[in-house]
N, C-alpha and C positions, 0 to 999 in steps of 0.2 A: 350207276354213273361213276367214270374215273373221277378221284380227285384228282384236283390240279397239284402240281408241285408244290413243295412247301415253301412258306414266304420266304425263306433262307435265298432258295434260289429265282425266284419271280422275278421274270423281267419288270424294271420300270417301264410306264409308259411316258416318265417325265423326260425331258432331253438329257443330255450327258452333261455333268458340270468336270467342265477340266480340274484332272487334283491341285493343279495349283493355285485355282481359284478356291480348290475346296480347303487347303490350307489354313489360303488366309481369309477365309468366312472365318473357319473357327477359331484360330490366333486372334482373330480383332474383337470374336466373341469373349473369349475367354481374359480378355486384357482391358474389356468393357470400353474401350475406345469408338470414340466416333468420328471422324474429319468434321470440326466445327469450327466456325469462327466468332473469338472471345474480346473484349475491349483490351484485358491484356492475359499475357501468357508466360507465367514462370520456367525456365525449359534447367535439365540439368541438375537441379539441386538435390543434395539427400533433406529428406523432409522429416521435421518430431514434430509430429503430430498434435503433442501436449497432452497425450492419453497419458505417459509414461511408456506407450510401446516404444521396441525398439526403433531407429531411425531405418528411412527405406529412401533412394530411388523413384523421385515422381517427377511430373510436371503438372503443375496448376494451373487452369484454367478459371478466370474470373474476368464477372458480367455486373456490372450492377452493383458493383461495390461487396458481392458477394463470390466467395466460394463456388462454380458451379460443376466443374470436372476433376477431377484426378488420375490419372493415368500417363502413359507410355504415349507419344507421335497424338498427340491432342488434335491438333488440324493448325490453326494460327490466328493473329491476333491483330490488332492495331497497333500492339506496343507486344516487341518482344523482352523478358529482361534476361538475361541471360546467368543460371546462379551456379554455374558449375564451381566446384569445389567449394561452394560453400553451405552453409544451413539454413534451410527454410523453417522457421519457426511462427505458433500463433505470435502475437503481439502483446505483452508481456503487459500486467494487468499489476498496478499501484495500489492496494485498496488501504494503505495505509499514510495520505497528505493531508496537509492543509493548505492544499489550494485551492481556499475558499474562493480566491482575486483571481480566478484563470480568465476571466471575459478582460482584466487589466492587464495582462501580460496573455495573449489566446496561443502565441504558436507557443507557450509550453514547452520553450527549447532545451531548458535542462532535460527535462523528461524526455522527450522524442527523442536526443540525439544519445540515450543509452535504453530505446528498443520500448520505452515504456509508450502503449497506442490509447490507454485506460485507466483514468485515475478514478479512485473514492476520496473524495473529498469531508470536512463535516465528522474528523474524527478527535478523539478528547476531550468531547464534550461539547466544542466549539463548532459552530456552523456557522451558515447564512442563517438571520431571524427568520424570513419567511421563503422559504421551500420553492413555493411556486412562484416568486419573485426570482431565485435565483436561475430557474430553468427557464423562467418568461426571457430573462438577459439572455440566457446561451443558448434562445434561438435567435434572436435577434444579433448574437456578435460571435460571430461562428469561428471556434478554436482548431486546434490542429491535432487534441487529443478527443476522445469520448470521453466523458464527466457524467459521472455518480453520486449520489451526496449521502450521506448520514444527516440524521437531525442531532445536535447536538444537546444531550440533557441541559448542560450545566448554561447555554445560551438561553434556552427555554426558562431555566428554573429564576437566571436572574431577570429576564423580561419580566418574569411573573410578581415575583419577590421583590423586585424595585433595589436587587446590591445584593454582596452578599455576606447574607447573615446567619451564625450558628443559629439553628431555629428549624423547625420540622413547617410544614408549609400547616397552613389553618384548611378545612375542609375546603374551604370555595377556592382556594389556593392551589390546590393540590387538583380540582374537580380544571381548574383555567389550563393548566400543564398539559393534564392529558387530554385537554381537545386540543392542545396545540402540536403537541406528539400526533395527536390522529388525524388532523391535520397536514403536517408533514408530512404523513406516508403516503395520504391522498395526492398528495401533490407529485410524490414520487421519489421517495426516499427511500433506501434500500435496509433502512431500521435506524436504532437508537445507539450512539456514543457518549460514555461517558467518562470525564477528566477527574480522577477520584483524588488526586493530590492538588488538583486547581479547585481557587475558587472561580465560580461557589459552589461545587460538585462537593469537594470536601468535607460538606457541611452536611450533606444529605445523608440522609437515616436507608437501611438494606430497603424497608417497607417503599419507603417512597421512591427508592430506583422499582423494585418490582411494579409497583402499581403501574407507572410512566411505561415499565419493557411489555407490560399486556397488553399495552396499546399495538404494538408492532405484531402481534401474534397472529391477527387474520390476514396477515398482508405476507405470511412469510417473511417478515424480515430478520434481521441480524442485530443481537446485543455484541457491540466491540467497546471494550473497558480496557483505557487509562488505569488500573486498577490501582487501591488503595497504598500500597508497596511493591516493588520490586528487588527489596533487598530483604531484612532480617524476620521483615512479618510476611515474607508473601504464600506462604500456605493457607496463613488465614484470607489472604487477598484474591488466593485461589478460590477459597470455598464458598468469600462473597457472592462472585463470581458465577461461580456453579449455582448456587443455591436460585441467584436471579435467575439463571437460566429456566433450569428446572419448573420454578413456578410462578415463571411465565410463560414457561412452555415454546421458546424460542433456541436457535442456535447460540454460542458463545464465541466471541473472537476475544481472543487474549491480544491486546496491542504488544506490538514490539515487545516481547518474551526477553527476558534479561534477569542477570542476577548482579545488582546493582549496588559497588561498593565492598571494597573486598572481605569486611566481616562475614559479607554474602556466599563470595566464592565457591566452589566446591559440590554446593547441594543441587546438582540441574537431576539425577537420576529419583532425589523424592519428589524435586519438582514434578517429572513426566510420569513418575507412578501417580502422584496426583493426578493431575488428566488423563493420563488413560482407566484412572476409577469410575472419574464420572463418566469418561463415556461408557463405560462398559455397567455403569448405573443408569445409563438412557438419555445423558446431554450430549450434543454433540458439540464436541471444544476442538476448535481448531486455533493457530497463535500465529501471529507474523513477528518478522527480522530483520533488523537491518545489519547487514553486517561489515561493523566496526566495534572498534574498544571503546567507545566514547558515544554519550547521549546527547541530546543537544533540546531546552527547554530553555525558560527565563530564567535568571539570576536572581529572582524575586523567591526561585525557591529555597535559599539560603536562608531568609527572613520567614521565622515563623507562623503560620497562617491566623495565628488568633492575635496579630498582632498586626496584621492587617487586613483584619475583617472590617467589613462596613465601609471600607476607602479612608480609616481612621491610619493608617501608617505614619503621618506627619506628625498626627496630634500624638501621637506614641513616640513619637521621636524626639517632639519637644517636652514629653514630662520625664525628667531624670528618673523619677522609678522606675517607670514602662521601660526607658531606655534601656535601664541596669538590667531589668526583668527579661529583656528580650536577648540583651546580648550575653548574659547566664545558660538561655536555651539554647544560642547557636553555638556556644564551646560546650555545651552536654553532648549535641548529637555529631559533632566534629568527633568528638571524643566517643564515642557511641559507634560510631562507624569507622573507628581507629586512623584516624589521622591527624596528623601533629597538626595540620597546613591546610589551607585551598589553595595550594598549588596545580590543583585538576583542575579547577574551574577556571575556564579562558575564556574572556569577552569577546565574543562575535559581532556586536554591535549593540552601537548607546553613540544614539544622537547625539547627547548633549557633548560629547567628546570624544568624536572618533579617533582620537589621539590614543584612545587605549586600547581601538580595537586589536583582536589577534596578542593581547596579554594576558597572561593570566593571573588571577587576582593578587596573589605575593608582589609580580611585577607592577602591576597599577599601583598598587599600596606604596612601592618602592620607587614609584613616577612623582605619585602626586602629593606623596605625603615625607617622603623622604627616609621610611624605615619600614621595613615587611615584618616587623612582631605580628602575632596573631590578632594583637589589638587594633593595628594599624588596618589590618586586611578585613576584619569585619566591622570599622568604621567608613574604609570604602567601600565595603559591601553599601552599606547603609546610605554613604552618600548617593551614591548612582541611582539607586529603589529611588531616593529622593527627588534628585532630577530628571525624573520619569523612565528609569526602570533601564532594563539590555537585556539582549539574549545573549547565551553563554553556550561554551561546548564543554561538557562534563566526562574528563577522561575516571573510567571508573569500573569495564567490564572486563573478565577474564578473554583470554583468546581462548581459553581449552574451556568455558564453559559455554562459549560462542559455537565454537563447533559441532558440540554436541546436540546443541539445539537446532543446528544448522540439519543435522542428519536428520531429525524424527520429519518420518511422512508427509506429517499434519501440519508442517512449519511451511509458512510463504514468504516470500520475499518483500517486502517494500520500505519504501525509503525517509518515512515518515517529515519528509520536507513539502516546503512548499515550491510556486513556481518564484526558480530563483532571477533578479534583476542582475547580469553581468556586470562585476567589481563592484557590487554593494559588501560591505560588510566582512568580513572573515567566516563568513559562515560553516557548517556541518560539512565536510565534502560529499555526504552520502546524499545531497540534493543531488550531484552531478555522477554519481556514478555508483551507486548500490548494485543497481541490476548487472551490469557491467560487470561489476565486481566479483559476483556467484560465479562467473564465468569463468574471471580469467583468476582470481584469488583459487579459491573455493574447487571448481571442479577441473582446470586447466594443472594451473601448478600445486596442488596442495594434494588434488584426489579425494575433497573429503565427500565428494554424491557424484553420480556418473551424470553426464549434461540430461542424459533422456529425464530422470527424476527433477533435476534443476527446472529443466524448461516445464515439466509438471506444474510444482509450485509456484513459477512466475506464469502460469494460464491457466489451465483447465481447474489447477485447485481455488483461486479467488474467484472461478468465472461462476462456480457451483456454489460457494459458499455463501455468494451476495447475490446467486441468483442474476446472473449477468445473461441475458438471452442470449444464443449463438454467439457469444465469443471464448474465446481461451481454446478453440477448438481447432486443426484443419482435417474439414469435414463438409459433403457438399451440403452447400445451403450456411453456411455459417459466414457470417460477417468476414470480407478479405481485411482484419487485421493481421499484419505482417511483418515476421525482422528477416532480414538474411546476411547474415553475418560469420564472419571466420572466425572458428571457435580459435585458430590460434594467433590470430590477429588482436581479436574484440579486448580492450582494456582500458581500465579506469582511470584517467588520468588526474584527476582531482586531491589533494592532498590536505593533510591538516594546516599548514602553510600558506598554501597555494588552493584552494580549493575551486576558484574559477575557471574549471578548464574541461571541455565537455569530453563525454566518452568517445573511444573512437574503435574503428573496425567495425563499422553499419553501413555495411553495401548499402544497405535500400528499408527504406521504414514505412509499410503502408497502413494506412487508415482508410478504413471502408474503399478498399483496394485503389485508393490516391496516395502517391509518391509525396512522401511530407521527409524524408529523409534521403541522400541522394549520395553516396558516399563520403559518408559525414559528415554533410552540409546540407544546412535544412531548404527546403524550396519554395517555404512562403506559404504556401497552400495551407488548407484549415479545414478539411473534410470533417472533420468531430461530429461525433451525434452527441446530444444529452440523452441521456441514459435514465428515463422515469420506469423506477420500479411498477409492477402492477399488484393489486390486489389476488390475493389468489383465486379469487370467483373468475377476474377478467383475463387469468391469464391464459392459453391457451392450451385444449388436451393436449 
């Protein structure tokens, strides 16, 4: 029997498909497109991803408040937004605020109008007292960001403890904390913060943070430390740090990474060989940034903490020893940290007399007292603590050791503010414009990370680190958080002066793929999820 022809040449017995249908079968194959229609449709834009890969040429297609296409000629949509020449990026992810008050202020307009779609709340220490109180509010009062929380140690430690007192907690003390830690994660916290220069964290022993961070360990969460110094002791502040980590066997977040005070200056390269020991010992340490030269905390920390332990500061104020004793310690560490003056420290706000806001403490001394000697200036320190306390902005960090921290890998971005009330106060500028800032300071004019690493560490690095489900990504299926913005537009306009003044160059801001920013004007809208961590059991393969 002949064989037949080899299959090479075999007639088909299928019809003929014209080639330039057979074309474009395989072009539409090979560019995985489909003609669909989406609620809305990004067209145009070069797209970072937030892998760190390089930027590409896409259109997005998004259903549902998610992600679900990417590709070339999608099909079309309800809403087209048109992003040519500009950047599509995930939604730029905060995990270092204290907007604890976001259900009292919900559209979060500082935040939104400089790209940020995701805050962590519940950091140094400080939180909401009850976790699942705070999420029961933000379903009920629906914001314009997604909301994350930390449980705050030092919140915990004083509910427990009744103030706070140098004192290691008593067994039933320390046994009430960590149900109230395990607690919190059930509810949906993303781990444990602790304020290690605030009271009452301060007061706490290594032991009794670990015991508190094992709580966080079945849940996968995150230790992020306030840590004990950032200036002259922070190696050892490092290895607190670490050593919590380790055995509690959790991740490490370094808050806000700084070398604080110029005695400090200089050392960020044994800083980083630090961290990168211990991870390469088996912890995993990552750190966040705000980047500016200047911190911003209470004036209260000028006043030394054993001097106002217990809520006793008055009664220390009215006994001329304590007086003498207290203001001995605050010309040691003036002088300890080499400066003649508080001329760094500037009042950002103090109720009782806004009259000094936006001065800095030489100037108040020289307002109200009529002379700026260093006596004068730590007698109004002392007044104002008196008349219930102000926050201040502490000019104090290098620009060249700013930088450097700026580049390592593992550094993320955020702004360690909270949601700010427009023309309150003198506040931080970095409420209104940090993320901004990486942009157009940092990678725009300065050169110092190329934007693809930038938009890295404002997404996909916090999204992993706090364990953020589908965001920080664009990716199908991942949450349509979203900035699209001209990288040589986008700039921070907020200053130390002037700080009420939002960022701008935000074509378009989405949250679970709704327009809450709209060229750089917010739209009212309040899409946010609250963001409850899971258990690792509950979470899904």
């Amino acid at each position: 029997m002949r064989a037949g022809p080899p299959p090479s040449v075999r007639k088909s017995t299928k019809p003929a498909v014209p080639r330039l249908l057979q074309f474009l079968l395989v072009f539409t194959t090979l560019a995985g497109v489909h003609a669909e229609s989406f609620d809305t449709l990004i067209r145009g834009g070069r797209v970072i991803d937030g892998t760190g890969n390089p930027a590409r040429f896409a259109d997005l297609g998004l259903r549902q408040g998610r992600i679900v296409a990417i590709g070339r000629h999608l099909g079309e949509a309800n809403e087209i937004i048109d992003a040519t020449g500009k950047v599509v990026a995930p939604g730029f992810i905060d995990v270092h605020t204290h907007a604890d008050d976001v259900a009292e202020l919900p559209l979060a307009e500082n935040f939104i109008r400089m790209g940020v779609t995701t805050i962590v709340a519940g950091n140094c220490g400080m939180s909401a007292p009850d976790i699942a109180e705070f999420f029961r509010r933000l379903d009920t009062v629906p914001t314009a960001v997604n909301v994350a929380t930390l449980i705050g140690q030092g919140t915990v430690r004083g509910q427990v403890m009744g103030g706070s007192f140098s004192r290691p907690p008593t067994a039933a003390e320390l046994e009430r904390m960590q149900e109230q830690v395990r607690m919190g994660m059930e509810a949906g916290a993303v781990g444990l913060s602790t304020g290690l220069i605030y009271l009452p964290g301060t007061f706490s022993t290594t032991d009794e943070l670990i015991a508190l961070t094992r709580e966080v360990a079945p849940f996968d969460g995150t230790y992020a430390s306030h840590m004990r110094s950032e200036g002259r002791d922070i190696l050892e502040a490092i290895a607190e740090a670490v050593r919590i980590g380790r055995e509690a066997g959790v991740r490490v977040e370094i808050s806000h990474i700084k070398l604080s005070g110029n005695a400090a200056w200089g050392r960020t390269a044994e800083i980083l060989a630090a961290i990168e020991a211990a991870r390469a010992g088996g912890v995993d340490v990552t750190h966040d940034q705000y980047v500016y030269t200047a911190s911003s905390t209470s004036l209260s920390q000028l006043v030394p903490e054993s001097f106002r332990e217990g809520g006793l500061f008055k009664t220390n104020l009215a006994d001329p020893e304590r007086k003498a004793a207290m203001i001995t310690e605050m010309r040691r560490r003036l002088a300890a940290n080499l400066r003649s003056n508080y001329a760094y420290a500037v009042i950002a706000s103090h109720t009782a007399d806004t009259g000094l806001n936006g001065l800095s403490v030489v100037e108040a001394a020289r307002k109200r007292r009529g002379s700026d000697t260093v006596d004068d200036q730590i007698e109004t320190i002392l007044e104002i603590q008196a008349a219930g306390g102000a926050s201040a902005v502490f000019h104090g960090i290098s620009e060249d050791d700013l930088r450097i921290f700026a580049r390592h890998p593992n550094t993320m971005f955020a702004s360690d503010s909270g949601v700010r009330k427009f023309g309150e106060g003198v506040p931080h500028p970095r409420g209104y414009g940090n993320a901004a800032r990486v942009l157009s300071r940092y990678v725009r004019d300065q050169g110092v990370l190329p934007l693809e690493d930038a938009i890295r560490r404002l997404t996909s690095l916090p999204a992993s680190t706090f364990r953020l489900a589908d965001r920080g990504q664009i990716r199908p299926g991942a949450w349509a958080d979203l900035v699209i913005f001209d990288p040589a537009a986008v700039q921070d306009e907020a200053t130390f002066r002037e700080p009420h003044q939002y960022a701008t160059g935000f074509d378009r801001v989405l949250v679970n793929g709704i327009t809450v920013v709209r060229k750089d004007a917010v739209t009212g809208t309040r899409p946010g999820h609250p963001l409850r961590h899971r258990r690792v059991s509950e979470a899904s393969p």
